[in-house]
C-alpha positions in Angstrom: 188.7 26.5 -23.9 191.8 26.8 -25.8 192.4 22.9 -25.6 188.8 22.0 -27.9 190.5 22.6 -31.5 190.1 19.1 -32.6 193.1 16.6 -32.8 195.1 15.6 -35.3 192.8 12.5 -36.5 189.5 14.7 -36.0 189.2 18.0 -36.6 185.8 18.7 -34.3 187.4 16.2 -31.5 190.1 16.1 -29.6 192.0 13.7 -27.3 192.1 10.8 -29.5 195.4 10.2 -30.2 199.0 11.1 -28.8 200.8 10.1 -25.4 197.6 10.7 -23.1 195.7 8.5 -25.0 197.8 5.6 -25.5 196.4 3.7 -22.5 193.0 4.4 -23.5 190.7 1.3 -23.6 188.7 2.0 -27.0 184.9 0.5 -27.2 186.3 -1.4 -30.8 189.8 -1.8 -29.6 190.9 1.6 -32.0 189.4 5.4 -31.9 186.5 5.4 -33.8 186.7 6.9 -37.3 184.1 10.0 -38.2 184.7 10.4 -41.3 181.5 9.7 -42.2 179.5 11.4 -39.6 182.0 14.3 -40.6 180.5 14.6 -44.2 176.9 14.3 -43.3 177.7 17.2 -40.2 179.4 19.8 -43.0 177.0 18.9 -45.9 173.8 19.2 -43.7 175.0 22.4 -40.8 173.1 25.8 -40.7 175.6 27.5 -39.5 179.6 27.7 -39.6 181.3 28.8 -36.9 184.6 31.3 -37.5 187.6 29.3 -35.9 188.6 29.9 -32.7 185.1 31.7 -31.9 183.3 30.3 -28.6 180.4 28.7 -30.5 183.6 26.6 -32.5 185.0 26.0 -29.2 181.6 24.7 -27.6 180.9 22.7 -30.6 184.0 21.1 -30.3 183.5 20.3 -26.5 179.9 18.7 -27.1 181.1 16.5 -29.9 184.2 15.7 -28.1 182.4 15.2 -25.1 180.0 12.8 -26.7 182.7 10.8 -28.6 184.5 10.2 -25.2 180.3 9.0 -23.3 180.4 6.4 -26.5 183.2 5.4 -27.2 185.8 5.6 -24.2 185.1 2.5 -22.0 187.0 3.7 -18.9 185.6 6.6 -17.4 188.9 7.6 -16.1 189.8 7.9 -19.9 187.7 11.0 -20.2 189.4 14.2 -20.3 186.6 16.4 -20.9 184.8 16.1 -17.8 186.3 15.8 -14.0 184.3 12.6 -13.4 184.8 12.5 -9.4 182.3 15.9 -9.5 179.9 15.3 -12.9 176.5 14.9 -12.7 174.2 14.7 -15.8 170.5 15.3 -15.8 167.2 15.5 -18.6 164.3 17.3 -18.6 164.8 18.2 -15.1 164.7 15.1 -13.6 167.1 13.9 -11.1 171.4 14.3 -11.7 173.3 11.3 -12.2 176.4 10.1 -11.6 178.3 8.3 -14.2 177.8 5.6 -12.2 174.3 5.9 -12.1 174.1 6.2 -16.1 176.1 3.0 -16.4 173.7 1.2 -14.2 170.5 2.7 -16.9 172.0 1.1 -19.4 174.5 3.8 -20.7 174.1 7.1 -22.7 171.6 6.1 -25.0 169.3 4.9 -22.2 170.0 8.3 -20.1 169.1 10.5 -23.4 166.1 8.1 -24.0 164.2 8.4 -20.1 160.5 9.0 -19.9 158.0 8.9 -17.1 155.4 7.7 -20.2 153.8 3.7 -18.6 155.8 1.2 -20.3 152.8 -0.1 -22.3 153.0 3.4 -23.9 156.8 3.5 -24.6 158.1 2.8 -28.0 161.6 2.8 -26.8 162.2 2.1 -23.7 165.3 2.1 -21.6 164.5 -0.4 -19.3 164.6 -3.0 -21.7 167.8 -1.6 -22.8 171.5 -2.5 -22.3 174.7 -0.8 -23.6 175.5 -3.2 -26.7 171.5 -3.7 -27.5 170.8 0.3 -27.8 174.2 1.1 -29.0 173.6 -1.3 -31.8 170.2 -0.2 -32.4 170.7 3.6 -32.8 174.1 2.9 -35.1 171.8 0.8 -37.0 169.0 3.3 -37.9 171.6 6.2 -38.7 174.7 4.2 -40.5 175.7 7.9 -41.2 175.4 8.9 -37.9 173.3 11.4 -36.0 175.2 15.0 -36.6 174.9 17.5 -34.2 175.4 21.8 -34.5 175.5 24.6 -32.4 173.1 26.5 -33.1 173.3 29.5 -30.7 175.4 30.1 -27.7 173.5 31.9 -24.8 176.7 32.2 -22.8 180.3 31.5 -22.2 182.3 29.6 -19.7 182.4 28.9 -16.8 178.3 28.0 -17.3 177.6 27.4 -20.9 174.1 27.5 -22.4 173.7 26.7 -25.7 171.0 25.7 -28.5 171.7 22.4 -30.5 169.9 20.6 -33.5 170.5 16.8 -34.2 169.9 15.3 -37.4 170.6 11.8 -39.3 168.9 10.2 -41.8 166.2 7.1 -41.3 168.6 4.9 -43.5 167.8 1.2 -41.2 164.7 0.0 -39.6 164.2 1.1 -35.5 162.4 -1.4 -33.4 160.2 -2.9 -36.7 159.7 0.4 -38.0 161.3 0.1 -41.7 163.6 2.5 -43.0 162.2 5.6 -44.7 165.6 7.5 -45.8 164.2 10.5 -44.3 165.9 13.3 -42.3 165.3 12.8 -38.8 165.9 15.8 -36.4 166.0 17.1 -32.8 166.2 20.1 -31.7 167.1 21.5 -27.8 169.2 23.4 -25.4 171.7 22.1 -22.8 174.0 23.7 -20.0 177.4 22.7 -19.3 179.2 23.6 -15.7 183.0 23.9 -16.4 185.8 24.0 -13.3 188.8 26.3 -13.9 190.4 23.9 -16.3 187.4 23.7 -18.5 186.5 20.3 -17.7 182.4 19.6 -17.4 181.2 19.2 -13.9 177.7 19.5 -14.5 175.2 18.5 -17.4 171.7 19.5 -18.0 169.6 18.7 -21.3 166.5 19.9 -21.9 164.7 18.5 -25.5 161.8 16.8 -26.4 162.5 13.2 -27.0 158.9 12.3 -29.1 160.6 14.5 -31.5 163.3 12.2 -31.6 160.6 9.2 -31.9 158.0 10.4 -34.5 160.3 10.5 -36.9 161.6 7.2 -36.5 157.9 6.0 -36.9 156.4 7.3 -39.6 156.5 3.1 -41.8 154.4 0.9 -40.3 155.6 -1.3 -37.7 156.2 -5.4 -38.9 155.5 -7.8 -36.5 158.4 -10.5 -35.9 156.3 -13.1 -38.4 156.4 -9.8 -41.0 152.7 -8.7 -40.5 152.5 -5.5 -41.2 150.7 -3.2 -38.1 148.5 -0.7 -39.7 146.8 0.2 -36.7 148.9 0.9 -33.7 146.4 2.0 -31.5 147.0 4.1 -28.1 148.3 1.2 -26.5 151.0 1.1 -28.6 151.7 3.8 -30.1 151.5 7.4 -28.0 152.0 9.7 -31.3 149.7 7.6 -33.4 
């Protein structure tokens, strides 16, 4: 676990600069900057870690590891995972490949799956593509959506671990206005390493209407700007 101590451009991420990244094919061309994302993580945390403890260590793998699913375009790129072996899976349901997740539509779309009818989804992945949900969420959160380690069950080589995710409602989510409200999540994952820490396995376990309800809470706009005061169960499954 020694290797998760950030980098020199990100002090929670590594492996986004030096020699072993310089052939690294960037989703805007250039690492992304989380400078921003940063600020809202240290200003909003419940806890912080001691350096060099496991939970530090953990913390720096998921956000590492979630910087790379984003915002690497290669998966061959990623050096946090051994991607001939990983398989990812939510709420139980069936692992997938990385090829299988870029066939849904991307990480977003794997995060967002739901057995709810599609008459009943207010986001739903099928409708989905890479571009359309990466632009939606980056939209809604222009801060970002932080995430913490909140607890670490146990250590390497499976990790379980409690997490909380948090942004703030700052732009509108599928005609849903913006309420500048906190927004949180809160769940627990597993991570499988090999013997050179890299993640073979993934397993989340959360509830996404969490997620959902607080992106909900202004009234839907129709695309003529009516405003829909009265979603109804056909629309709306937390209404």
């Amino acid at each position: 676990m020694e290797q998760y101590k950030g980098s020199e451009v990100d002090k929670y991420r590594c492996f986004m600069s030096g020699e072993s990244e310089k052939n690294t094919t960037w989703r805007l061309g250039v690492p992304p900057n989380f400078d921003v994302v940063n600020k809202l993580f240290e200003e909003g945390r419940t806890k912080k870690w001691p350096t060099g403890s496991l939970e530090e260590q953990v913390q720096n793998l998921v956000k590492t590891w979630e910087m790379e699913t984003f915002h690497k375009m290669k998966p061959g790129d990623f050096k946090t995972v051994d991607i001939t072996k990983l398989t990812l899976s939510v709420n139980g349901r069936k692992p997938l490949t990385p090829a299988d997740v870029a066939k849904i539509g991307g990480g977003y779309n794997m995060f967002m799956q739901t057995s709810l009818p599609d008459n009943l989804r207010m986001y739903n992945p099928k409708d989905e593509t890479v571009d359309t949900a990466h632009k939606l969420f980056t939209t809604t959160f222009p801060r970002g959506f932080a995430v913490e380690i909140l607890q670490v069950y146990s250590g390497p080589p499976l990790i379980a671990y409690k997490f909380r995710h948090w942004g703030y409602m700052e732009g509108p989510f599928k005609g849903h206005p913006a309420t500048g409200e906190l927004v949180e999540m809160f769940g627990v994952s597993t991570l499988q390493l090999d013997e050179n820490f890299k993640i073979v396995k993934v397993e989340f376990f959360y509830d996404r209407g969490e997620l959902l309800a607080g992106l909900m809470k202004g009234s839907a706009v129709t695309a003529t700007g009516e405003s829909i005061t009265n979603m109804g169960t056909s629309s709306c499954p937390f209404s």
